[in-house]
Backbone as CSV, one residue per row, in Angstrom:
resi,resn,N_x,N_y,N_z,CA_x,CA_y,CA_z,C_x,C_y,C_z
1,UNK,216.109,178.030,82.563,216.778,176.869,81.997,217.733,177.322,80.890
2,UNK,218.838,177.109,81.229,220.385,177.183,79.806,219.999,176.117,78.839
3,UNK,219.987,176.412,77.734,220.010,175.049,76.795,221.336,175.474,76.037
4,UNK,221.537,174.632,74.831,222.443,175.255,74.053,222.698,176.013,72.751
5,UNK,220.633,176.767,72.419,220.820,177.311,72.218,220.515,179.057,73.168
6,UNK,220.603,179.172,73.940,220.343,180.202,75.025,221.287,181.234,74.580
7,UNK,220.768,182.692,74.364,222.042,183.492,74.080,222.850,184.239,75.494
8,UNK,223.861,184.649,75.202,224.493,185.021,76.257,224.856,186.451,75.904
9,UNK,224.829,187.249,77.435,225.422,188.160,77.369,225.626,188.177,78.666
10,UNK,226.567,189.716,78.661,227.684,190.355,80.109,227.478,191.199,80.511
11,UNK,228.340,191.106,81.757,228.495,192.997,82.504,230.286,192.818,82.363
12,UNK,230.752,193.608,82.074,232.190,193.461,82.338,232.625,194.794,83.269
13,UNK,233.306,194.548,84.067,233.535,195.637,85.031,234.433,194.780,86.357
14,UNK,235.695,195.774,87.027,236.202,195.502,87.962,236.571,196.395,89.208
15,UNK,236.109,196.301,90.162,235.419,195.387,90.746,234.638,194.679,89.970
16,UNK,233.728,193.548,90.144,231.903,193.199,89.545,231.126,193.198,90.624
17,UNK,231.440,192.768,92.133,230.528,192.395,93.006,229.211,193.281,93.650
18,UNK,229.506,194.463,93.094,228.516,195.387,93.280,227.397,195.595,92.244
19,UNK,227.735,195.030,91.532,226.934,194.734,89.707,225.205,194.370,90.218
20,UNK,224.302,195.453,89.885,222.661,194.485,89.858,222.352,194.633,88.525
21,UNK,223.118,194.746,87.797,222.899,194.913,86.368,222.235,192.554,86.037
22,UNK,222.836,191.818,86.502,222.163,190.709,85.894,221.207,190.733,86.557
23,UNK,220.409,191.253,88.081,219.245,190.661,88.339,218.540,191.358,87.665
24,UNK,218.458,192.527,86.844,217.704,193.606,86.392,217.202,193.357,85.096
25,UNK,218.863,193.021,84.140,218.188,192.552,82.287,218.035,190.932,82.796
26,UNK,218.226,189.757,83.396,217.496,188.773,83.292,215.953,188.898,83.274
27,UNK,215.553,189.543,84.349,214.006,189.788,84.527,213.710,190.317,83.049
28,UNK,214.554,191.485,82.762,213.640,191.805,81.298,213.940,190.532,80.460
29,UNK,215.196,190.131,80.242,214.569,188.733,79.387,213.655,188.133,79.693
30,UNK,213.833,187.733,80.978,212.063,186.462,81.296,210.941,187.465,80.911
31,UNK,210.823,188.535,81.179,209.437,189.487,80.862,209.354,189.159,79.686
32,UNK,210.441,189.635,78.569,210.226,189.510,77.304,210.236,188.049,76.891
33,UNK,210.125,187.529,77.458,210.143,185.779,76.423,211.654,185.330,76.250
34,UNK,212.462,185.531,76.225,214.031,185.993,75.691,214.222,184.289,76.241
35,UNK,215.022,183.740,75.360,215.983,182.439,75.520,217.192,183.295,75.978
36,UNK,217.727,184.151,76.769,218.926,184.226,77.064,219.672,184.926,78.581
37,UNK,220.469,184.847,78.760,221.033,185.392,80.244,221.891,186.258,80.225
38,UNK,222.178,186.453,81.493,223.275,187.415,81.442,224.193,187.373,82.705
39,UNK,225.774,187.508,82.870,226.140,187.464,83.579,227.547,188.076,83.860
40,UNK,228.389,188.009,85.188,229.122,189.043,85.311,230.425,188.482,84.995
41,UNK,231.395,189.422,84.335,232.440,189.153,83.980,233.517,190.223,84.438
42,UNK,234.372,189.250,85.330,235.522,190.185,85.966,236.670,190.461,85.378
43,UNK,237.073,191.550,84.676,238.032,191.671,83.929,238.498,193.165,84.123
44,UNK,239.779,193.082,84.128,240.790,193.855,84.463,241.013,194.731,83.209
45,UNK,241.438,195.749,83.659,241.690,197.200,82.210,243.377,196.603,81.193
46,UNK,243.756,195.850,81.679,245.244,195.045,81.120,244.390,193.735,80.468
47,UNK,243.208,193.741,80.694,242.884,192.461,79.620,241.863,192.866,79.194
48,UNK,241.264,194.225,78.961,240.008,194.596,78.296,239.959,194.337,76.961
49,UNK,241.074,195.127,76.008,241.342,194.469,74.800,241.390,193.178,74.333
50,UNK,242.075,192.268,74.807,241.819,190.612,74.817,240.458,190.201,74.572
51,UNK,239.606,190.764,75.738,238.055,189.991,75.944,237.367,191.014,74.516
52,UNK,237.297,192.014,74.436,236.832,193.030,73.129,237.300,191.739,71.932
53,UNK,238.255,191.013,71.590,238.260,190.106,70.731,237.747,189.048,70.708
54,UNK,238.009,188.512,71.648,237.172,187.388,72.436,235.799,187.157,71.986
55,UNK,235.388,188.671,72.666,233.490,188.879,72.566,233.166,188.793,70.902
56,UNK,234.159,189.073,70.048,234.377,189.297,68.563,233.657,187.727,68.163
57,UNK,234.534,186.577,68.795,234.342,185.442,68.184,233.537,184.656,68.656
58,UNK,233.001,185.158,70.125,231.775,184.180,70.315,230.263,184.303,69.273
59,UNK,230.113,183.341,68.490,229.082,183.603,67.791,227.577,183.490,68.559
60,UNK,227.596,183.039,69.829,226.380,183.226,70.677,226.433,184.265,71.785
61,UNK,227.056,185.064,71.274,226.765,186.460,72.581,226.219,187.462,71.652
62,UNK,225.250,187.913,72.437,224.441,188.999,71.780,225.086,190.509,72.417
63,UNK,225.638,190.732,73.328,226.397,192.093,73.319,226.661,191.888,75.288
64,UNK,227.192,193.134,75.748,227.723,193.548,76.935,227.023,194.645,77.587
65,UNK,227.560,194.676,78.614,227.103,195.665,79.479,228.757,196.041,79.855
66,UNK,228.885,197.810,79.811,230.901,197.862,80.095,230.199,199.019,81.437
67,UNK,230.445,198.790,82.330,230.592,199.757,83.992,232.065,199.744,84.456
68,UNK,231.976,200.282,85.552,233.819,201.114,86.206,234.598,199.724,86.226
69,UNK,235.852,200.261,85.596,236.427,201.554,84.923,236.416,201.358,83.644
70,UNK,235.625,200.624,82.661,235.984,200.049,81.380,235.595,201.332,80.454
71,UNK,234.570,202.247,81.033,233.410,202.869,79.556,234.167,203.678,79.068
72,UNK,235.027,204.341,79.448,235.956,205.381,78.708,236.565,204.389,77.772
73,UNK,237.529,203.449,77.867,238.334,202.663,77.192,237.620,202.175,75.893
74,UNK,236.251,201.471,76.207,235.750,200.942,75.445,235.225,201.576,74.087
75,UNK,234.945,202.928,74.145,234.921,203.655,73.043,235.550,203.662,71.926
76,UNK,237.305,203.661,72.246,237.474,202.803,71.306,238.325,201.490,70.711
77,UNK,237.442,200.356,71.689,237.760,198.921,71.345,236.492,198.913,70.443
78,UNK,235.457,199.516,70.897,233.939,198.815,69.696,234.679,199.207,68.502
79,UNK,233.755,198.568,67.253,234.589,198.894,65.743,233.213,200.026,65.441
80,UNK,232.210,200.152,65.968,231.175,201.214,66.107,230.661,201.825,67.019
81,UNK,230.535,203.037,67.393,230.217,203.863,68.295,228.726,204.761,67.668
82,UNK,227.721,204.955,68.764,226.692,206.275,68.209,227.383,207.549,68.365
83,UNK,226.730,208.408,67.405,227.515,209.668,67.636,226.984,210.739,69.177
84,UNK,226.141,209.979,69.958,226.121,210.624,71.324,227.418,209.914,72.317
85,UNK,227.708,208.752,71.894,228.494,207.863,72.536,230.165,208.718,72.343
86,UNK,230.146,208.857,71.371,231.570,209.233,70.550,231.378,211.457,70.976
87,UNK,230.300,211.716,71.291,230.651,212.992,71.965,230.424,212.667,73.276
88,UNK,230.257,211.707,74.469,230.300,211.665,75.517,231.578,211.041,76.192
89,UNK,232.043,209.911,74.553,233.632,210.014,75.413,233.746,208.651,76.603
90,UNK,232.460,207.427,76.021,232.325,206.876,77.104,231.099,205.837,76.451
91,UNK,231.174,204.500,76.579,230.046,203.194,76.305,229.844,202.656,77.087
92,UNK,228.195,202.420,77.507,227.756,201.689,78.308,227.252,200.197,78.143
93,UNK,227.072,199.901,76.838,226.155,199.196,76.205,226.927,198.280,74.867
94,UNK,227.649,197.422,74.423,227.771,197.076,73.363,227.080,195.438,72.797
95,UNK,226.178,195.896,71.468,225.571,194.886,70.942,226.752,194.132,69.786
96,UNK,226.718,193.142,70.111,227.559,192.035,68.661,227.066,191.861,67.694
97,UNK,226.899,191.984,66.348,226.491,191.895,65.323,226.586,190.674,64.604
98,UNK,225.980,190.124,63.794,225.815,188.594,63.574,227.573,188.278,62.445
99,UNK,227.950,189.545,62.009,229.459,189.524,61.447,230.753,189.555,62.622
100,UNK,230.039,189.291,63.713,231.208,189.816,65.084,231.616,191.108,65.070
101,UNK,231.307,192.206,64.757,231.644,193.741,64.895,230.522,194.161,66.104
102,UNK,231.312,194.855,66.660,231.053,195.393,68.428,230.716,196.791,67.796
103,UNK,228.979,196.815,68.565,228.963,198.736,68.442,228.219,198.947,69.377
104,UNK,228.820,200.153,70.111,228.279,200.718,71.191,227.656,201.741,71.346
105,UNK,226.814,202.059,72.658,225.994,203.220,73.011,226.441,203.751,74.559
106,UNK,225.815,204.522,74.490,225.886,204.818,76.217,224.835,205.297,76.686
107,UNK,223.980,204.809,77.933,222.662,204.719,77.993,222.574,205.097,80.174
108,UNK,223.583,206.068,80.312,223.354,206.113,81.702,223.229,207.339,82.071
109,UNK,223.084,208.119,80.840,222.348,209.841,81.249,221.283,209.609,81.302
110,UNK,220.753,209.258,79.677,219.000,208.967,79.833,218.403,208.456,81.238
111,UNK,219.056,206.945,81.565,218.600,206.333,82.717,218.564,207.504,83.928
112,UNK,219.882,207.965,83.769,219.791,209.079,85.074,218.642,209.677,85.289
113,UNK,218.125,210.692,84.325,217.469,211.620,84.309,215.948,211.120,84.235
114,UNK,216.153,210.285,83.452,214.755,209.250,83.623,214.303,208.624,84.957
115,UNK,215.311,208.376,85.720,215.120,207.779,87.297,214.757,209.309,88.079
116,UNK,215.546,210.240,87.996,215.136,211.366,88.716,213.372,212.124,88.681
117,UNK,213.216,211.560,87.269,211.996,212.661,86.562,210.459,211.619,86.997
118,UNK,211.042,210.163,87.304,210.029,209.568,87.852,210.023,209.107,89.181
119,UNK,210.650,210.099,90.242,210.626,210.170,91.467,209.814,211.761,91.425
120,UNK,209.801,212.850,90.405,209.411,213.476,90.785,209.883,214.934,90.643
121,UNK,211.670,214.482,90.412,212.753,215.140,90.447,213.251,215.872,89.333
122,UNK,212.865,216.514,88.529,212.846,216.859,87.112,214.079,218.133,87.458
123,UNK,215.375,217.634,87.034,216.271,218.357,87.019,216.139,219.907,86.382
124,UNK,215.445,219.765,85.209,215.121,221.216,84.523,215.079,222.502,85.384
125,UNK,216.309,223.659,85.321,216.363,224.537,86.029,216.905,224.628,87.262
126,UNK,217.745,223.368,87.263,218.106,223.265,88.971,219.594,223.641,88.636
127,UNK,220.265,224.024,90.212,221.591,224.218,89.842,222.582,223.226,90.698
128,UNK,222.972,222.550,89.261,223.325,221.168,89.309,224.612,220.985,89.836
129,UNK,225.259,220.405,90.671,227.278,220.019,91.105,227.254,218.401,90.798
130,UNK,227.591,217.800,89.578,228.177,216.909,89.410,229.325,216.583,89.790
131,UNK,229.959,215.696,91.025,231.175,215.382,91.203,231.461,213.627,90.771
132,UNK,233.062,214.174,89.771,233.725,212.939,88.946,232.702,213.882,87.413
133,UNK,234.445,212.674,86.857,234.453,213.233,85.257,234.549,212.208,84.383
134,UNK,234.291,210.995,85.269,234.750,209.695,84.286,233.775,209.354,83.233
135,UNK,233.377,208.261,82.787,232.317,207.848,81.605,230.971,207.858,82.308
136,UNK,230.439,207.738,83.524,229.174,207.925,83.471,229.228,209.073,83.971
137,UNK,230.032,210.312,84.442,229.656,211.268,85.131,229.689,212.003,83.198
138,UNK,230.786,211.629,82.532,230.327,212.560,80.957,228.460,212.348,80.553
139,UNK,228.432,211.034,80.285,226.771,211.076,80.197,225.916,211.433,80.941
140,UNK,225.937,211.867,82.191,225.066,212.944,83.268,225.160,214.129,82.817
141,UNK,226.682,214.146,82.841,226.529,215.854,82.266,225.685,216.618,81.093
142,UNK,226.140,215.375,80.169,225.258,215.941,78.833,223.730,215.653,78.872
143,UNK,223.896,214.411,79.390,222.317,214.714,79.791,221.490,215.782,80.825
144,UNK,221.662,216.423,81.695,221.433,217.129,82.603,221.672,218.510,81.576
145,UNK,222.837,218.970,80.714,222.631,219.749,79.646,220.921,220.140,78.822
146,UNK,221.053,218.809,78.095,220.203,218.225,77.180,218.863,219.112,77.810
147,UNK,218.554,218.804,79.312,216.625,218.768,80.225,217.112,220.110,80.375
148,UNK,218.008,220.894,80.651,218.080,222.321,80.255,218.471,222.433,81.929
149,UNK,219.277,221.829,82.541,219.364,222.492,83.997,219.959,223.979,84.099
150,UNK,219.703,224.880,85.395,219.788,226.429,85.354,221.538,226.524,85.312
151,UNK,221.602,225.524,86.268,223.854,225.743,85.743,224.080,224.220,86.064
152,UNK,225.134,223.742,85.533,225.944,222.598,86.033,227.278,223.242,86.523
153,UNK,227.645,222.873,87.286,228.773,222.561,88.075,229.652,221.302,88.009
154,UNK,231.044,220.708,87.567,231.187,219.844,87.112,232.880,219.843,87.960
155,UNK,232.822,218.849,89.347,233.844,218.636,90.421,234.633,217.351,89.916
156,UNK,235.805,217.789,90.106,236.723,216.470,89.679,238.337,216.449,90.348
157,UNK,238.819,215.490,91.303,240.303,215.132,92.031,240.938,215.873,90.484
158,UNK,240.870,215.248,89.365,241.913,215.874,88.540,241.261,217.306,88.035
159,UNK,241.654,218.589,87.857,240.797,219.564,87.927,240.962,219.576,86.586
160,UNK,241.979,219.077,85.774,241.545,219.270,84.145,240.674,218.308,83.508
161,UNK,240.695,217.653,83.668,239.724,216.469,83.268,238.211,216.802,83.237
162,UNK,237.809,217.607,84.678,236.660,218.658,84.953,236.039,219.717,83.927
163,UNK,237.481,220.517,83.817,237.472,221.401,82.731,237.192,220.632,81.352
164,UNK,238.145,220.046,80.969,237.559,219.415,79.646,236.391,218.833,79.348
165,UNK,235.895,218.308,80.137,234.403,217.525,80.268,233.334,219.129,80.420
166,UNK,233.583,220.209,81.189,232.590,221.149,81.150,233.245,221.744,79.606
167,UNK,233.903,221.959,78.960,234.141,222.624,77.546,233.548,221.751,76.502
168,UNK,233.784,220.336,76.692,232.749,219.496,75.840,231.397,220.050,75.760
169,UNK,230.820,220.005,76.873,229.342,220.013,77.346,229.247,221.668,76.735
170,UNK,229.873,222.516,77.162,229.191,223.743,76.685,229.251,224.267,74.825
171,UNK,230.486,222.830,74.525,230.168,223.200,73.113,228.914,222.913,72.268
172,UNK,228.679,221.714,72.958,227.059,221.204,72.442,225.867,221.705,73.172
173,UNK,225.955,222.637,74.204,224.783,223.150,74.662,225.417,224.597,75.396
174,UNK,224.841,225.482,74.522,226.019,227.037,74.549,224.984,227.671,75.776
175,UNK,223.438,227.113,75.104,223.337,227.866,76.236,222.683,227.431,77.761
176,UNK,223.567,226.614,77.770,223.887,225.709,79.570,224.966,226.708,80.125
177,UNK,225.096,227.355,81.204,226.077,227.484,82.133,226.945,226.450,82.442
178,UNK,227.917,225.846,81.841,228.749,224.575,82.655,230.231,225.387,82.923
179,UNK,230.600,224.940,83.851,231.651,225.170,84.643,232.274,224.001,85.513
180,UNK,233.688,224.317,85.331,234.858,223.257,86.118,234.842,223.819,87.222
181,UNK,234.699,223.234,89.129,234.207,223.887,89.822,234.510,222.972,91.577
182,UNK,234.918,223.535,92.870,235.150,222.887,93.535,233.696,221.852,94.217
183,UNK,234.166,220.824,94.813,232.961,219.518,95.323,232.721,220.233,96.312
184,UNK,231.913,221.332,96.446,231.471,221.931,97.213,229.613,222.593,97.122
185,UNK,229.080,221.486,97.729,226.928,221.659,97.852,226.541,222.590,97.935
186,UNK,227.404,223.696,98.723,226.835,224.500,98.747,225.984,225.597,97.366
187,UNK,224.656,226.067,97.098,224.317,226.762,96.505,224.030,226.450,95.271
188,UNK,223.841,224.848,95.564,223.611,223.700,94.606,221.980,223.712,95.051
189,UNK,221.114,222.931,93.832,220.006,221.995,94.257,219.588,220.820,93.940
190,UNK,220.505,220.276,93.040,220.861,218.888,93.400,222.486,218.861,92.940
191,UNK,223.349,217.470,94.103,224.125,217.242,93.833,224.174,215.959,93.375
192,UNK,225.040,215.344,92.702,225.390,214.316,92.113,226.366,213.681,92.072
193,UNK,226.914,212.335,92.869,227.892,211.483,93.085,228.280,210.821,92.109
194,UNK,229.134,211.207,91.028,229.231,210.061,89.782,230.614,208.992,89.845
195,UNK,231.038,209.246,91.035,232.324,208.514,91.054,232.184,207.473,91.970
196,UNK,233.321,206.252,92.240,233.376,205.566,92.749,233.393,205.374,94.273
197,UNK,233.380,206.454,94.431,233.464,207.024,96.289,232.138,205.971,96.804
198,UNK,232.143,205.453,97.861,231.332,204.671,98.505,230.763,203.187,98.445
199,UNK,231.248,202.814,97.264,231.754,201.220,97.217,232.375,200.423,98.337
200,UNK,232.841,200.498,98.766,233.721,200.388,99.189,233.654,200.688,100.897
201,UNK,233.295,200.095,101.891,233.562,200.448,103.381,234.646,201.484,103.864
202,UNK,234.901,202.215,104.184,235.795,203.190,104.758,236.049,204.288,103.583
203,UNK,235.562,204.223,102.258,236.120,205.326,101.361,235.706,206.868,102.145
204,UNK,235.955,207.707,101.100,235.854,208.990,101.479,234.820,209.427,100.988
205,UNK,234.263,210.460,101.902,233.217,211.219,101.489,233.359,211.911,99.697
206,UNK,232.744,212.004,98.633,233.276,212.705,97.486,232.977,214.389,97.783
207,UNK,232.209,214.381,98.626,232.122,215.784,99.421,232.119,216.067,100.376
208,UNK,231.896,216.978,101.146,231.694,217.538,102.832,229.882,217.369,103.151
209,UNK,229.820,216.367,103.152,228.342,216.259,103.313,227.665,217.292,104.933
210,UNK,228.565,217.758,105.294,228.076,218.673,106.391,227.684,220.062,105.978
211,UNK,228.152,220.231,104.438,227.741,221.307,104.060,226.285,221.479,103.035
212,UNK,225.587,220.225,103.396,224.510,219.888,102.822,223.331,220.771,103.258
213,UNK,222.329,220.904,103.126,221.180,221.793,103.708,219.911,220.766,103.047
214,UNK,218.781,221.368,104.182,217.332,220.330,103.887,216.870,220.360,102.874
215,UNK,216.420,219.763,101.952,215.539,219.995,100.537,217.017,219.876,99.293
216,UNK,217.701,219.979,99.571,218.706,219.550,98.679,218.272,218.483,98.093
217,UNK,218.904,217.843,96.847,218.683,216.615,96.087,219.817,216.367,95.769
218,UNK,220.046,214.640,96.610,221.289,214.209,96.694,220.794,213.005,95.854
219,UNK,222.034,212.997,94.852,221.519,211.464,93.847,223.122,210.645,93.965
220,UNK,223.185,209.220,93.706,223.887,208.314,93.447,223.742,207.897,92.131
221,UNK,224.816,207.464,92.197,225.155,206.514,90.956,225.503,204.854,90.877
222,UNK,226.062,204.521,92.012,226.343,203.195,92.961,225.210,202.169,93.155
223,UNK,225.261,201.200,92.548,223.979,200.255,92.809,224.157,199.765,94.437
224,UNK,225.725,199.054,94.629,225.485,198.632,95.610,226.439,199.107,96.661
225,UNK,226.310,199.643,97.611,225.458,199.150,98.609,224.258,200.326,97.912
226,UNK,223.039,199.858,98.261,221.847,201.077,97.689,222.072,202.110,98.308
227,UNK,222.466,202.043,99.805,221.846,203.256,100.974,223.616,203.424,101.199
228,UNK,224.209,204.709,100.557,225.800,204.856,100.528,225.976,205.594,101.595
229,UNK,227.532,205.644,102.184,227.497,206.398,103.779,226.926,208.089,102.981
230,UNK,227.632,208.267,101.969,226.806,209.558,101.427,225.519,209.730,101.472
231,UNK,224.760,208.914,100.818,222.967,209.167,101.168,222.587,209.131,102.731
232,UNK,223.446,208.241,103.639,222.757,208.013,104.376,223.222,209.497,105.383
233,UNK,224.174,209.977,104.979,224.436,211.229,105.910,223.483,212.617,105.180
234,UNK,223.115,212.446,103.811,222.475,213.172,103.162,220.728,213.019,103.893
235,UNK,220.263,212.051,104.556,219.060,211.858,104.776,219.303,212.423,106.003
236,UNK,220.220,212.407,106.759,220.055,212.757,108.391,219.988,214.011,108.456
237,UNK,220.624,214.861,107.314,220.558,216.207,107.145,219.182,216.803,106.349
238,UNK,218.296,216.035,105.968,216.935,216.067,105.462,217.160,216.601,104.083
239,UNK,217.662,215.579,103.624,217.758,216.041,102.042,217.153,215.104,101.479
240,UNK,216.161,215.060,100.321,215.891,214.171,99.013,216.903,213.422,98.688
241,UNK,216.914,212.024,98.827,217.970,211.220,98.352,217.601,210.484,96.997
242,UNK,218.363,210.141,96.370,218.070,209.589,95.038,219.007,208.013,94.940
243,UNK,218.459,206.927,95.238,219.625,205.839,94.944,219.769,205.288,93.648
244,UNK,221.016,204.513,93.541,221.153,204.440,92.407,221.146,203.337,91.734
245,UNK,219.952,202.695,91.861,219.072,201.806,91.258,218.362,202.342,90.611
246,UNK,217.790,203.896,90.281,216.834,203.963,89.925,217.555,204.431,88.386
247,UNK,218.735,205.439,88.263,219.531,204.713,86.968,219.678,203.644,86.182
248,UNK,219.993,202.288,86.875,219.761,201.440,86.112,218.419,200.855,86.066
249,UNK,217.757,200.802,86.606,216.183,200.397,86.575,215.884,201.055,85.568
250,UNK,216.019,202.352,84.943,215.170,203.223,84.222,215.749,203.029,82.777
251,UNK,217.368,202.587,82.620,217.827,202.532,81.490,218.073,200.708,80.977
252,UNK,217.436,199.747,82.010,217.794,198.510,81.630,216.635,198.122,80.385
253,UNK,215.727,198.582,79.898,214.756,198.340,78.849,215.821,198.714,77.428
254,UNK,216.486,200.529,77.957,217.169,201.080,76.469,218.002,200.241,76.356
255,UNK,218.984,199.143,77.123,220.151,198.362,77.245,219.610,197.519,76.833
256,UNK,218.585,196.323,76.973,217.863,195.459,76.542,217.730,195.061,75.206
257,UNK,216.816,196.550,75.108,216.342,196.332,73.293,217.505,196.747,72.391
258,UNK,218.525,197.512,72.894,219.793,197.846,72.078,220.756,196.481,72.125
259,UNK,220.805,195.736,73.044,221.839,194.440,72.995,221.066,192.988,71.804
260,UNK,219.389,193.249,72.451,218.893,192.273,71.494,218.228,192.536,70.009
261,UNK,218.471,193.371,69.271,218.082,194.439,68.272,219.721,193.484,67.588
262,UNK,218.896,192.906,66.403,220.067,192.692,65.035,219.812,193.491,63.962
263,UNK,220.449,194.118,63.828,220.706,195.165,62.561,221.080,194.452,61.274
């Protein structure tokens, strides 16, 4: 039930229709008792700034959820950033403050690695190929840093963007192996889809999934569709698949208590 005093919050992201981000924090509101909702907001990168003011003056929104392509941008529209947020280069999460000042986090490495480690999948020591360099593939990286994987590998269409994102990462963790590196599985043991590839009916493979081998660990990032033509060619080749629900499933509590948390 909406009343008027019910608080509100968002997902902002464009596309949105792939978004399970509201069926996920509603439930944690109803779990938690919470008077409030959440819902999706379609907004374009030419009106991100606009709504960042917008969100300023609603005095009943308690914060956002920012997914593709906003999280890079949004770093810096918030008027506060954490300092993991502000070395990842990328916000997932922004809470409103009862003065209207926007401050953000980014909460989709943890989730990552947290979804992997309770399937079973404990990245530690594996040799990792992250492909894409955008805002959630930066927070994989550093997180996958962080659990100490044996190398990262870090694939990207723009090859500098790659590079810069692996020189970030190895400045804060010297002693990670990271490297800018072709989307190529091979000699990997888990790979990682962080880009937008498979949304979408007919996109492109983000790799040669024929060069996959059995026991590999293939993870997503894509809520929807769950089962991507990538996983699903990754399973026929008998690999560990990882969907990517279990990212946001694992990080919608840290998103939760960070949006409803007044400072």
């Amino acid at each position: 039930m909406i009343t008027g005093s019910t608080r509100l919050f968002g997902i902002v992201a464009d596309p949105i229709a792939q978004v399970r981000t509201p069926e996920v924090l509603n439930a944690y509101f109803d779990k938690q008792g919470l008077d409030a909702v959440l819902v999706p907001l379609h907004i374009g990168a030419a009106q991100l700034a606009v709504a960042f003011d917008v969100f300023r003056a609603l005095k009943n929104l308690g914060g956002f959820i920012v997914t593709v392509p906003h999280k890079t941008a949004a770093v810096d529209l918030c008027d506060e950033v954490s300092a993991a947020a502000r070395e990842i280069g990328a916000v997932n999460t922004v809470r409103r403050e009862p003065d209207g000042r926007l401050v953000g986090d980014m909460f989709d490495g943890r989730g990552f690695v947290a979804g992997l480690k309770a399937e079973g999948l404990d990245p530690a020591g594996r040799r990792a190929l992250l492909v894409g360099a955008g805002g959630a593939a930066a927070a994989i990286a550093f997180a996958l840093a962080e659990v100490g994987v044996g190398r990262l590998t870090i694939a990207n269409r723009t090859r500098a963007r790659a590079e810069e994102l692996a020189s970030r990462v190895s400045r804060f963790y010297p002693a990670i192996q990271v490297e800018a590196g072709d989307a190529d599985p091979t000699s990997h043991d888990l790979i990682v889809n962080s880009t937008s590839l498979g949304m979408k009916t007919g996109d492109a493979m983000p790799f040669d999934t024929e060069l996959l081998q059995p026991e590999q660990i293939v993870a997503e990032i894509i809520m929807k569709p769950e089962m991507t033509a990538m996983l699903r060619q990754a399973t026929l080749r008998g690999c560990v698949v990882q969907a990517g629900r279990h990212m946001l499933d694992h990080q919608a509590r840290l998103m939760g208590e960070f949006m409803t948390r007044v400072s």
